[in-house]
Each structure stands twice: as structure tokens, then as C-alpha cells.
C-alpha positions as CSV (number, residue, x, y, z in Angstrom):
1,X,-7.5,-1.2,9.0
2,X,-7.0,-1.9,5.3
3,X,-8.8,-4.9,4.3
4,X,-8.4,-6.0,0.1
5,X,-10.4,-8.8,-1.8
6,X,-8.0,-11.7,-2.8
7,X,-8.0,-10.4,-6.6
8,X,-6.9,-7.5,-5.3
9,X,-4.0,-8.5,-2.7
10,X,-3.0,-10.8,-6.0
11,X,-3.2,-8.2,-8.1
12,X,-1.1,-6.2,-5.4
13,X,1.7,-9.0,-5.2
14,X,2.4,-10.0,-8.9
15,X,0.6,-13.5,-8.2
16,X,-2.6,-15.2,-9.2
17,X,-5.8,-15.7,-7.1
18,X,-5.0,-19.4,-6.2
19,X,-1.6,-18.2,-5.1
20,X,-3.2,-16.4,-2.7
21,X,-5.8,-18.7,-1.5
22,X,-2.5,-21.5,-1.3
23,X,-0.8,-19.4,1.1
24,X,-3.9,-18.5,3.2
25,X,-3.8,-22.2,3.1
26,X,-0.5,-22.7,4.0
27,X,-1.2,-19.6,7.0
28,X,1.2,-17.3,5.2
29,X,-2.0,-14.8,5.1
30,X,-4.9,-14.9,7.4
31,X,-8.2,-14.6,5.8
32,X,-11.3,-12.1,7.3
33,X,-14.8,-11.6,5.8
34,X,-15.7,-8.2,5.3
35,X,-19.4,-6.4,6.1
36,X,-20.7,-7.8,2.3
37,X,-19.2,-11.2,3.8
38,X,-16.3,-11.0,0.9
39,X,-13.0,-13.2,1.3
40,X,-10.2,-10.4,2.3
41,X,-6.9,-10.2,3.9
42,X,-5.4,-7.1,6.1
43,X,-3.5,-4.9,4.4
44,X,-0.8,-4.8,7.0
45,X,0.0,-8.8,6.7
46,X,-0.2,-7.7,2.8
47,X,2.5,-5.1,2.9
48,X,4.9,-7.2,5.0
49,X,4.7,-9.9,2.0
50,X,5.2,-6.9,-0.5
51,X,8.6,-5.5,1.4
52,X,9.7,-9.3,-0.5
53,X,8.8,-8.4,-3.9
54,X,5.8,-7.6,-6.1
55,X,4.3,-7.2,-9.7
56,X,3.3,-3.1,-11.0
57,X,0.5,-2.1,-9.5
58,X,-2.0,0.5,-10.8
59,X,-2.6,3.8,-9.2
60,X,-5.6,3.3,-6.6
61,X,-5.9,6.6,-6.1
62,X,-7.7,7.5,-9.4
63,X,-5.7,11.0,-9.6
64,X,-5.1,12.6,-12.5
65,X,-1.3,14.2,-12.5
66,X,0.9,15.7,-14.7
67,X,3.4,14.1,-13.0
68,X,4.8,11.1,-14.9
69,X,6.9,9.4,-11.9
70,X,4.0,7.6,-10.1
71,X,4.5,4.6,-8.1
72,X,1.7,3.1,-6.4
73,X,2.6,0.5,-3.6
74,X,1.2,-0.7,0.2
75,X,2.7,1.5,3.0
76,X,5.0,-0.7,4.5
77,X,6.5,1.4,7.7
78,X,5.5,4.8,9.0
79,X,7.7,6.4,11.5
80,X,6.7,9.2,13.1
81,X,9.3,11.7,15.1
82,X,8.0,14.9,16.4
83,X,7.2,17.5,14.0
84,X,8.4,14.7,11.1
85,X,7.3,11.3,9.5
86,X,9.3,9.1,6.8
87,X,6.5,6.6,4.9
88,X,8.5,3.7,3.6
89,X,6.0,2.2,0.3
90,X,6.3,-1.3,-1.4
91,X,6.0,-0.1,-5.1
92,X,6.3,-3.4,-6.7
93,X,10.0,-4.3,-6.6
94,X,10.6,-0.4,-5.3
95,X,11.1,0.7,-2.0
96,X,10.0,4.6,-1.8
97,X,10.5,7.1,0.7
98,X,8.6,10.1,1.7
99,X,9.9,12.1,4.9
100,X,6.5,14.6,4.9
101,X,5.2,16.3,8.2
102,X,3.5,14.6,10.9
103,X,0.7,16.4,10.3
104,X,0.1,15.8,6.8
105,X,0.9,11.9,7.4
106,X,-1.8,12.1,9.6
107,X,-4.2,13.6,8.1
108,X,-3.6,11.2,4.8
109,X,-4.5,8.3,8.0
110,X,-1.4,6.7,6.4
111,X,-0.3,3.4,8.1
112,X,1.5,0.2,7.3
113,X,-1.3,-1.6,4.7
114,X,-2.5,1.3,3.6
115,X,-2.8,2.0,0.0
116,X,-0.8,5.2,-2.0
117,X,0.3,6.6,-4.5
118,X,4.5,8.3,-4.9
119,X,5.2,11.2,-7.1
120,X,8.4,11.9,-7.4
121,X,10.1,14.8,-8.7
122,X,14.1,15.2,-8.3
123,X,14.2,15.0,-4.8
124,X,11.0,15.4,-3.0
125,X,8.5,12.5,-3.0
126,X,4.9,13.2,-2.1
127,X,1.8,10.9,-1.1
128,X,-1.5,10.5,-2.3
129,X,-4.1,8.2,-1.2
130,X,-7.7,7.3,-2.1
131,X,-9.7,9.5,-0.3
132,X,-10.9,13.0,-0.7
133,X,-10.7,16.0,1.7
């Protein structure tokens, strides 16, 4: 599971720090320590927040691409149908949709929280995330 710092998850949603913290507070996020015992919150409770409406994010993927249409965002849904998947991402106020094979959706390990990255050129929208293979 997708864990992210609070400066981070603010970062994430357009908001500040104590925003965050506030609606921890208020139980609209549920705070976990991570192994270096660091305040974080799940990425899956973060991308159901996003669907709602967030600030740009930068690309986490640390990619370098020609392409100029980049949207990075929180996977939001994944739906997965035989040979096919559609990944739904939260792009800041952008909803962006990838139908890619199964395969390749699972072998990004991509799943609601997770973070990535769109490209998108005319009509074909492909995922990258921050790991290597």
C-alpha cells in the first residue's frame, strides 16, 4: 500500500500541512507511522479525497520525456476485465483515463493510491510510475 508524508499528501491535494493535520483531526484521513516512525496517510484514503479536487502536482516519476502532455495524479480506480484494464488518475482537477492491458497494469503494480504519471498523445494515454524494471 501507498503510504505519503503529510507534506506530501498536502502537496498532493493543493492544501497546506495543517490542513492536513485538521482533517486527520477531524477523521477525514487516518494517520499511520511508517518504519522511520514518520506521520503518513494511505494513499488509497488520499485518492478518494483527490477524485474532489486538487492543486498540480509534479511528476513523481522523475522521467525524462519528450512528451509535453504529462499529468501526474493518484490512481483513483483500476478496473480490470480479462485481457484489459482502464486506470482512472486524479490529476489535480483532471480525471485521466488509460484503458492499457492487464498485463502491463499489472506489472506497473498500479492500484487505487498509487502514484503516476499520464502522457497523452491524441488519443492514447500511457502510465508511468516510480519504479524501475
Amino acid at each position: 500500500m501507498t503510504e505519503l508524508r503529510i507534506n506530501d499528501a498536502a502537496r498532493f491535494l493543493g492544501v497546506s500541512d495543517d490542513t492536513i493535520r485538521r482533517w486527520i483531526s477531524d477523521g477525514k484521513l487516518t494517520q499511520h507511522k511508517d518504519a522511520s516512525n514518520r506521520a503518513v496517510v494511505e494513499g488509497r484514503e488520499l485518492a478518494a479525497l483527490a477524485q474532489t479536487g486538487s492543486g498540480a502536482l509534479e511528476d513523481p516519476t522523475g522521467v525524462v520525456s519528450s512528451a509535453r502532455n504529462r499529468f501526474a495524479g493518484l490512481v483513483t480506480d483500476v478496473v480490470i476485465d480479462g485481457v484489459m484494464a482502464q486506470v482512472s488518475l486524479q490529476c489535480g482537477p483532471f480525471r485521466v483515463v488509460s484503458l492499457m492491458s492487464a498485463e502491463a497494469c499489472l506489472q506497473l503494480e498500479l492500484e487505487p493510491g498509487s502514484l503516476a504519471t499520464a502522457s497523452v498523445k491524441a488519443t492514447m494515454v500511457s502510465i508511468d510510475t516510480p519504479g524501475t524494471r
